[in-house]
C-alpha positions as semicolon CSV with decimal commas, in nm:
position;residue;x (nm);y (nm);z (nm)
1;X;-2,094;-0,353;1,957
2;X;-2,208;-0,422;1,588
3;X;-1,887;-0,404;1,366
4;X;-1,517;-0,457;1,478
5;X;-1,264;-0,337;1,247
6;X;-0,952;-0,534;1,237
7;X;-0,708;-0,438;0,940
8;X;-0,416;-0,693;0,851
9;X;-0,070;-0,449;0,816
10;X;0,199;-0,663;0,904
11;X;0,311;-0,777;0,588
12;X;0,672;-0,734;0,443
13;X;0,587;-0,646;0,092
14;X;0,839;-0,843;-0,073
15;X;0,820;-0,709;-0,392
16;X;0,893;-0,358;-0,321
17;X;1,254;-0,455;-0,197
18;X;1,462;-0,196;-0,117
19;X;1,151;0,034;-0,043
20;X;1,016;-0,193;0,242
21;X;1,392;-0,295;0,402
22;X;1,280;-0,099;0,718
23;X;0,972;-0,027;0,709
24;X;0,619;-0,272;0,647
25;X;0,425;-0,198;0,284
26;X;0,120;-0,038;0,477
27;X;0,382;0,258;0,597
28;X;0,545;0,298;0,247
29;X;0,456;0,673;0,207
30;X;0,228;0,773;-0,110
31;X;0,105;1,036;-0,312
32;X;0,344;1,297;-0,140
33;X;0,198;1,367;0,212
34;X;0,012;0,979;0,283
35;X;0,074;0,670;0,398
36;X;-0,077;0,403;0,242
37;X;-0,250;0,249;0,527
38;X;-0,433;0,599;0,562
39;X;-0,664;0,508;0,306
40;X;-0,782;0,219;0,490
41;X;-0,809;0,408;0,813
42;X;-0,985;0,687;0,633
43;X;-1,237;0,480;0,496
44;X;-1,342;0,309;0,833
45;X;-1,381;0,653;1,018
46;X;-1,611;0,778;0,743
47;X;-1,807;0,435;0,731
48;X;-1,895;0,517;1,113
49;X;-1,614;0,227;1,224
50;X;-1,421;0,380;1,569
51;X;-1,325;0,060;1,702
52;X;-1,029;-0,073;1,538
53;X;-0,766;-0,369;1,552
54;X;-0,440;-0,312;1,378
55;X;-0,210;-0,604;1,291
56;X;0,132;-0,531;1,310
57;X;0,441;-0,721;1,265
58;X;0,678;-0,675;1,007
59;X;0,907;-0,344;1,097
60;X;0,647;-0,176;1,329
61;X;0,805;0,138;1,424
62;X;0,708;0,375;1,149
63;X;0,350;0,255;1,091
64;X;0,334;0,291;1,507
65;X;0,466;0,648;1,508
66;X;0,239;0,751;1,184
67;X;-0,060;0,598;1,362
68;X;-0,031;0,670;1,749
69;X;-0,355;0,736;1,899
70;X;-0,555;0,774;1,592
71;X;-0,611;1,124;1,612
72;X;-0,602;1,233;1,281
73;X;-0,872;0,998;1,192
74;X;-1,110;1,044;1,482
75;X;-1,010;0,762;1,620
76;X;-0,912;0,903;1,994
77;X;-1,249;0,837;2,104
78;X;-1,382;0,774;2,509
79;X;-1,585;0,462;2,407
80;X;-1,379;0,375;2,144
81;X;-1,044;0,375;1,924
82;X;-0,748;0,235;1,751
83;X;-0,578;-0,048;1,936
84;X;-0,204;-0,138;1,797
85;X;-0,189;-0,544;1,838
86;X;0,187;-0,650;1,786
87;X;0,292;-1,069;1,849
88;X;0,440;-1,138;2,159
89;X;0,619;-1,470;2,242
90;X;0,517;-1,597;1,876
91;X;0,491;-1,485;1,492
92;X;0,178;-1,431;1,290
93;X;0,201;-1,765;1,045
94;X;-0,066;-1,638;0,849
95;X;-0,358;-1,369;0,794
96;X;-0,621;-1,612;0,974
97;X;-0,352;-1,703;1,236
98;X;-0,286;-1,361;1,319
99;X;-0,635;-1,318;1,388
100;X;-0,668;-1,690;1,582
101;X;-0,392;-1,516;1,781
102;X;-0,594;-1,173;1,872
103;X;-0,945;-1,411;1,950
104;X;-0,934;-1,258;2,309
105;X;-0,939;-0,911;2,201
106;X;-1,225;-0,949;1,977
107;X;-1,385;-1,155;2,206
108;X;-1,382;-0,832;2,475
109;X;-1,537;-0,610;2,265
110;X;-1,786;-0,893;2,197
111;X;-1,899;-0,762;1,782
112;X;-2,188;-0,928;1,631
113;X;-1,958;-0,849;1,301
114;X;-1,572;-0,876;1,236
115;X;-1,464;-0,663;0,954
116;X;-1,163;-0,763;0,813
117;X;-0,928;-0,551;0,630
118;X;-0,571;-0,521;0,411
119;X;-0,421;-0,206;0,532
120;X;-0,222;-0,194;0,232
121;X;-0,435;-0,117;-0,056
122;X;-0,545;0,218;-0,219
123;X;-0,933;0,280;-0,263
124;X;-1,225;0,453;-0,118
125;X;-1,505;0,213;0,063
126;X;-1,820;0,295;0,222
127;X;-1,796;-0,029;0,452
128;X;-2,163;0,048;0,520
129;X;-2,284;-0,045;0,210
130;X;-2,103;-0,403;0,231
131;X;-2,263;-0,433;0,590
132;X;-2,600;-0,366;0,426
133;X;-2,543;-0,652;0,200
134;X;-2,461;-0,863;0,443
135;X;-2,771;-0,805;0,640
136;X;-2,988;-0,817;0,304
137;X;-2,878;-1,167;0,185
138;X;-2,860;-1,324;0,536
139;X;-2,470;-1,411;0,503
140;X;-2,284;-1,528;0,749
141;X;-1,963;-1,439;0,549
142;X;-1,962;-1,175;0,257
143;X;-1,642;-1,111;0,032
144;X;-1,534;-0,783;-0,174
145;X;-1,464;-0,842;-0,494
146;X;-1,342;-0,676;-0,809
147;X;-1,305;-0,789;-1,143
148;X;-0,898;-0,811;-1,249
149;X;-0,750;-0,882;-1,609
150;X;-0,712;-1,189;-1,723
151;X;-0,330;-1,215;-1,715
152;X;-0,335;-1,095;-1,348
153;X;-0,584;-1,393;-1,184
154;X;-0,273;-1,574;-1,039
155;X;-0,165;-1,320;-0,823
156;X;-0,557;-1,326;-0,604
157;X;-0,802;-1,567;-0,489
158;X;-1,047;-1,567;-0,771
159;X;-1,427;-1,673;-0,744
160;X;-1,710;-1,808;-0,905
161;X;-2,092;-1,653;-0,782
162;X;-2,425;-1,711;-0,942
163;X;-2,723;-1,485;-1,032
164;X;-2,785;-1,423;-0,707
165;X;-2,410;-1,272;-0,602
166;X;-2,383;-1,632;-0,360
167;X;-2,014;-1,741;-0,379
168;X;-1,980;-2,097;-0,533
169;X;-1,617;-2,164;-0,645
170;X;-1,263;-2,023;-0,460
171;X;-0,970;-2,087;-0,586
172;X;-0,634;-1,938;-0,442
173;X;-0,402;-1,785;-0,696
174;X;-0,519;-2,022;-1,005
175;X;-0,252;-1,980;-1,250
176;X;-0,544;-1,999;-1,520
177;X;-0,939;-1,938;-1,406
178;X;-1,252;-1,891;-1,615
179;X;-1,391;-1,635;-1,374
180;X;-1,164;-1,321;-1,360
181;X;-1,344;-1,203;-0,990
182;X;-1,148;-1,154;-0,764
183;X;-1,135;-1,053;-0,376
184;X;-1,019;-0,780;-0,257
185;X;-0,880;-0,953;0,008
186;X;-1,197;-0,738;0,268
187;X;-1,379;-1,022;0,491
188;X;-1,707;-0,948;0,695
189;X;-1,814;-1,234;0,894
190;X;-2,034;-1,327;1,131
191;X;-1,834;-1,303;1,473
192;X;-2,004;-1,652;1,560
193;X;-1,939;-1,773;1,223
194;X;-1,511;-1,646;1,249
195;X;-1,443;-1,767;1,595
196;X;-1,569;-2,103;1,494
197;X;-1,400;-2,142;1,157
198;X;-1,073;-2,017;1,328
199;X;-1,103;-2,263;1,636
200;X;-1,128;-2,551;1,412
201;X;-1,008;-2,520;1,085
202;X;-0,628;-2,675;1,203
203;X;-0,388;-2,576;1,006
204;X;-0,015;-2,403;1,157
205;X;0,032;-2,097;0,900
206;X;-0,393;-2,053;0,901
207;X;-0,460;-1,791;0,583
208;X;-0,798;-1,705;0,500
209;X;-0,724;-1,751;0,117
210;X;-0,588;-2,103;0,107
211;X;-0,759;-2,207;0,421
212;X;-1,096;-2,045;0,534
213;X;-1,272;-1,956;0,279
214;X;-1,207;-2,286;0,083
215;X;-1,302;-2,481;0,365
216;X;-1,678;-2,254;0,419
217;X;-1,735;-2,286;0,028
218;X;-1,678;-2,638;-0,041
219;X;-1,727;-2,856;0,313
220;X;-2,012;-2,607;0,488
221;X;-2,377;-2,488;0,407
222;X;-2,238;-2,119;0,562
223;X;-2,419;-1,828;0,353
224;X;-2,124;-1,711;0,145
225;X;-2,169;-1,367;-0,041
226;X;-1,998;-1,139;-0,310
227;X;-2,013;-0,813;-0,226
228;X;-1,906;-0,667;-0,630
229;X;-1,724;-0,324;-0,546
230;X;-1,727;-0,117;-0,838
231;X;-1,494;0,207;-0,831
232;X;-1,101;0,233;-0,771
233;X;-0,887;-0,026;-0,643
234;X;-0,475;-0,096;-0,673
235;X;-0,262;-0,288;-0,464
236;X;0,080;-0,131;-0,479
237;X;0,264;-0,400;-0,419
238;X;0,541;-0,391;-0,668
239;X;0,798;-0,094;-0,810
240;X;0,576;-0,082;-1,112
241;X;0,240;-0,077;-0,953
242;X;0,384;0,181;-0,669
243;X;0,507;0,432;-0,940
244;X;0,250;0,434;-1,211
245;X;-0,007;0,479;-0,899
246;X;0,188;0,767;-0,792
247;X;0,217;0,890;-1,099
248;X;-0,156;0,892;-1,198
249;X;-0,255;1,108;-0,891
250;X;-0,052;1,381;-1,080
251;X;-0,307;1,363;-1,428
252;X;-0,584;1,596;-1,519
253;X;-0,802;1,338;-1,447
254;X;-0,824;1,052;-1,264
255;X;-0,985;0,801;-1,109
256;X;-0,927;0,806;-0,773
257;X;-1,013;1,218;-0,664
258;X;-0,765;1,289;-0,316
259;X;-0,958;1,609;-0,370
260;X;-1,311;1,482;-0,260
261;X;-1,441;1,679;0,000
262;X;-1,723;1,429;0,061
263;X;-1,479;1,137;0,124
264;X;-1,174;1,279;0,241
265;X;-0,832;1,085;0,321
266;X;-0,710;1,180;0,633
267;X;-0,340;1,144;0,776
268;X;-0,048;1,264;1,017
269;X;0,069;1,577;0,837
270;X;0,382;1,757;0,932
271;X;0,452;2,116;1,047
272;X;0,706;2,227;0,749
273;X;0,636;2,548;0,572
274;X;0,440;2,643;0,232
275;X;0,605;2,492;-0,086
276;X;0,762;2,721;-0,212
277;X;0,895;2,799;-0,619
278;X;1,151;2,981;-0,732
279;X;1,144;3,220;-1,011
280;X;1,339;2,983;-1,270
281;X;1,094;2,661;-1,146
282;X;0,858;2,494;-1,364
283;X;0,605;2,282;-1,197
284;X;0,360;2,000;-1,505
285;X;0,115;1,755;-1,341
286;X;0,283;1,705;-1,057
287;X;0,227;1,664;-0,709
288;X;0,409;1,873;-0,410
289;X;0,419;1,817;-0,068
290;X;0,442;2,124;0,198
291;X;0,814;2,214;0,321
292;X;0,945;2,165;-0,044
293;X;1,174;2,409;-0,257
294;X;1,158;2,412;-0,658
295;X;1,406;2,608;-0,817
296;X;1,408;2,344;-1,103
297;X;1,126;2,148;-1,343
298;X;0,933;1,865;-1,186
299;X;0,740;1,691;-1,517
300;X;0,462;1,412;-1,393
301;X;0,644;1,355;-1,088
302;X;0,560;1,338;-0,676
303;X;0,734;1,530;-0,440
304;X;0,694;1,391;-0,047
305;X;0,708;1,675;0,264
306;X;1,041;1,867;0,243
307;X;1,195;1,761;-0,072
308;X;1,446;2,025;-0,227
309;X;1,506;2,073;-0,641
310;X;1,821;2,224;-0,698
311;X;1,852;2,532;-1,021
312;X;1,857;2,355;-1,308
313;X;1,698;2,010;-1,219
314;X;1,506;1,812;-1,386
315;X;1,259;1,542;-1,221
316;X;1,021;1,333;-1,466
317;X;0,839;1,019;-1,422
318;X;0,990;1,002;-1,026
319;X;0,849;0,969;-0,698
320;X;1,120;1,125;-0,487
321;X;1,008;1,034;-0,064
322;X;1,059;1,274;0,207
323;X;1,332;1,556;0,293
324;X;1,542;1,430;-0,046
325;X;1,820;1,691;-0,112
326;X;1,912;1,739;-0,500
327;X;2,160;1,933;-0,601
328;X;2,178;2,182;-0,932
329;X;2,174;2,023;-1,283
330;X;2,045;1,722;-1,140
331;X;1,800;1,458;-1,422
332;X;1,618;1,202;-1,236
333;X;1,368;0,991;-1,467
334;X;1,176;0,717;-1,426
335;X;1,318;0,649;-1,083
336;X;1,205;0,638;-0,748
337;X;1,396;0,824;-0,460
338;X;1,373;0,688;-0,114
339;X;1,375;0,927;0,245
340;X;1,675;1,156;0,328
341;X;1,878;1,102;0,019
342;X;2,147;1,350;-0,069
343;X;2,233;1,395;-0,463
344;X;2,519;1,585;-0,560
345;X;2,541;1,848;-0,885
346;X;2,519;1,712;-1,196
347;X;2,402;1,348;-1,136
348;X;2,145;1,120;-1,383
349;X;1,974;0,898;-1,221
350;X;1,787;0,699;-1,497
351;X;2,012;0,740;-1,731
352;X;2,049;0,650;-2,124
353;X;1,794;0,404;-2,317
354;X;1,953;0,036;-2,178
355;X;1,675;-0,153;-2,049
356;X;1,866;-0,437;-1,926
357;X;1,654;-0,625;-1,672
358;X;1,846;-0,604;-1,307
359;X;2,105;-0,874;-1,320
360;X;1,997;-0,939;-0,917
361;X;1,626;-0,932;-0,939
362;X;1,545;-0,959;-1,289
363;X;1,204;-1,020;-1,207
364;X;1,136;-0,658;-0,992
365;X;1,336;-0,433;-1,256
366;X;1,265;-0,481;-1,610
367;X;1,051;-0,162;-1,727
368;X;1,307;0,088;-1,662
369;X;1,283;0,189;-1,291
370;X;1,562;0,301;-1,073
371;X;1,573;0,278;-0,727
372;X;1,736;0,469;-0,474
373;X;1,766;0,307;-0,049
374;X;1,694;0,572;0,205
375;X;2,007;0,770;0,316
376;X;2,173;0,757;0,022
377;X;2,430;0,956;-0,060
378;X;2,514;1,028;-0,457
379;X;2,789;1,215;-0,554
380;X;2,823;1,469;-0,804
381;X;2,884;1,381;-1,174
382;X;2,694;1,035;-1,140
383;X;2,530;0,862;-1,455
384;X;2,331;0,599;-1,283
385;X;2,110;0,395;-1,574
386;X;1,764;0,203;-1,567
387;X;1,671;-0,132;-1,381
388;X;1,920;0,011;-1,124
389;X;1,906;-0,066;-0,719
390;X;2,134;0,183;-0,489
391;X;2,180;0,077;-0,181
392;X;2,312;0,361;0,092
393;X;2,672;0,141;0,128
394;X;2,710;0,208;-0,251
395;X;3,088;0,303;-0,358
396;X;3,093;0,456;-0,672
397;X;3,436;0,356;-0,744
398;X;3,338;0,439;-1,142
399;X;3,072;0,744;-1,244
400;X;2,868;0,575;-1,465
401;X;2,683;0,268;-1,333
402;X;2,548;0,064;-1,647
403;X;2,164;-0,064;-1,659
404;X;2,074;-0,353;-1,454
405;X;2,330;-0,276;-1,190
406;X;2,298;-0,338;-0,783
407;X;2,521;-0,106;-0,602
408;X;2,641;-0,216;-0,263
């Protein structure tokens, strides 16, 4: 075998809260009818990559179901395929040690390259093209990278290269960095190269940001190589991120096409019936998932599979997830509507022009979002403001919840 695919989708996501309670960040639905680990999945099938690793941990069950045998990516293949590797008898301490603790596996299949990849990131990759640059410059371990803003280089590692694209400065999460290049968090090494590094590199929660790649660049003469990857990128890791991302799929333009039919993104679609819109409906840069109902407006909004709109709704600025029910003379704005939520007649969810940051987690909710936990149920009459977080044991003792609350 040349190239074994292993993608890292066991982590918690943190940062999206309420969102990622049951379920781990690669499975947080996007873009109405994906997942956001299809992307990931999509691009190794088209790069010619059948034989695939998964890393799960975090909240399994849903990104098990969505994936099962890899069919809708061509991954139910005779000599090859997807292979689901959970922990047993111990807990992933970090993304090296999760793959320290899958050496067997990769061992079996025997690669002359391990591919290494974040299944919870939104972009399009030829992985062939990165392969080619390995080859080319002789590495034994190349990075993608992408240039970030300034203000951002604390949140990745962020690298130094010279005229020749060879990696000579790493640093993890600098909170201030000359270079602004940073990786993308996709590893191809050398299989000879990994199982060393990971065999003795000693270290108990082994990450290949603060551990392995640090230790190749400074203490090793190991062929270390950028590989600069020039078109879309986002990691959706926060409410923020997760909604403007959404959002921007909706635009006239933009820079990520989910309409390419020369790099398509593949997933696990559900049977439900056409969308369909009622005579009073008004649909404005939006995107709708099959098995929805619009008998109200949805402005710059997402719809997931199933999702019904009540006469005389109004949904703006939203991302409203999978078989929602909303009831008539509903506004939702700026908010972001988990699975199988019920809202009752005459609710506002994002309501009024009170930014105050969320008294719980200031430091989530501070641009206005609302946020609404799966199975929710809101009654009718509700004012619910910005910088909100509804949880499904809400009591709404009172019908209008100021900004900033947390309703348990």
């Amino acid at each position: 075998m040349e190239t074994l695919a292993l993608i890292l989708a066991g982590g918690k996501g943190s940062r999206l809260d309420i969102l990622s309670q049951k379920r781990s960040k690669p499975a947080m639905p996007f873009a109405g009818k994906f997942r956001i680990i299809d992307f990931t999945l999509s691009n190794c099938a088209q790069s010619g990559l059948y034989d695939i690793g998964i890393l799960t941990q975090y909240l399994p069950l849903s990104l098990n179901e969505h994936i099962g045998s890899g069919k809708p990516w061509d991954l139910d293949r005779r000599d090859s395929g997807v292979t689901l590797l959970q922990p047993h008898n111990y807990w992933y301490l970090g993304t090296a040690d999760a793959v320290l603790k899958n050496l067997e596996f990769i061992e079996r299949r025997s690669p002359k390259y391990v591919l290494i990849l974040s299944g919870d990131h939104i972009y399009k990759m030829d992985y062939r093209k990165m392969i080619e640059l390995h080859e080319e410059k002789n590495a034994t371990l190349t990075i993608a990278t992408q240039p970030v803003p300034q203000e951002e280089v604390s949140r990745f590692g962020i690298m130094s290269i010279n005229s020749n694209d060879e990696i000579i400065e790493f640093q993890e999460k600098p909170k201030v960095s000359k270079s602004n290049l940073a990786s993308m968090g996709i590893y191809l090494f050398d299989f000879k190269l990994l199982k060393d590094v990971l065999l003795n590199v000693k270290q108990d929660d082994l990450d290949f940001g603060k551990h392995i790649i640090p230790h190749l660049i400074k203490t090793t003469s190991q062929q270390v190589f950028a590989y600069q990857f020039k078109d879309y990128w986002m990691d959706v890791g926060t409410y923020d991120s997760y909604l403007e991302t959404n959002i921007a799929m909706t635009k006239d333009f933009t820079d990520l096409d989910l309409y390419d039919p020369t790099w398509k993104v593949y997933t696990k679609s559900e049977d439900l019936p056409p969308v369909k819109v009622g005579s009073a409906a008004s649909l404005q840069n939006s995107l709708v998932s099959n098995g929805c109902v619009v008998e109200g407006s949805v402005i710059n909004s997402v719809l997931s599979p199933g999702v019904r709109v009540g006469k005389g709704t109004v949904i703006k600025d939203s991302v409203i997830l999978n078989n929602v029910i909303i009831g008539e003379n509903v506004t939702i704005q700026r908010s972001i509507v988990d699975k199988k939520v019920t809202i009752g007649h005459n609710a506002f969810i994002g309501y009024g022009n009170d930014f105050t940051p969320n008294k719980e987690k200031p430091d989530l909710l501070i641009s206005g979002i609302t946020v609404v936990e799966k199975n929710s149920i809101i009654p009718s009459d509700v004012q619910i403001g910005r910088n909100c977080r509804v949880f499904k044991t809400s009591k709404f003792d009172k019908l209008i919840i100021p900004s900033g609350s947390t309703l348990k």
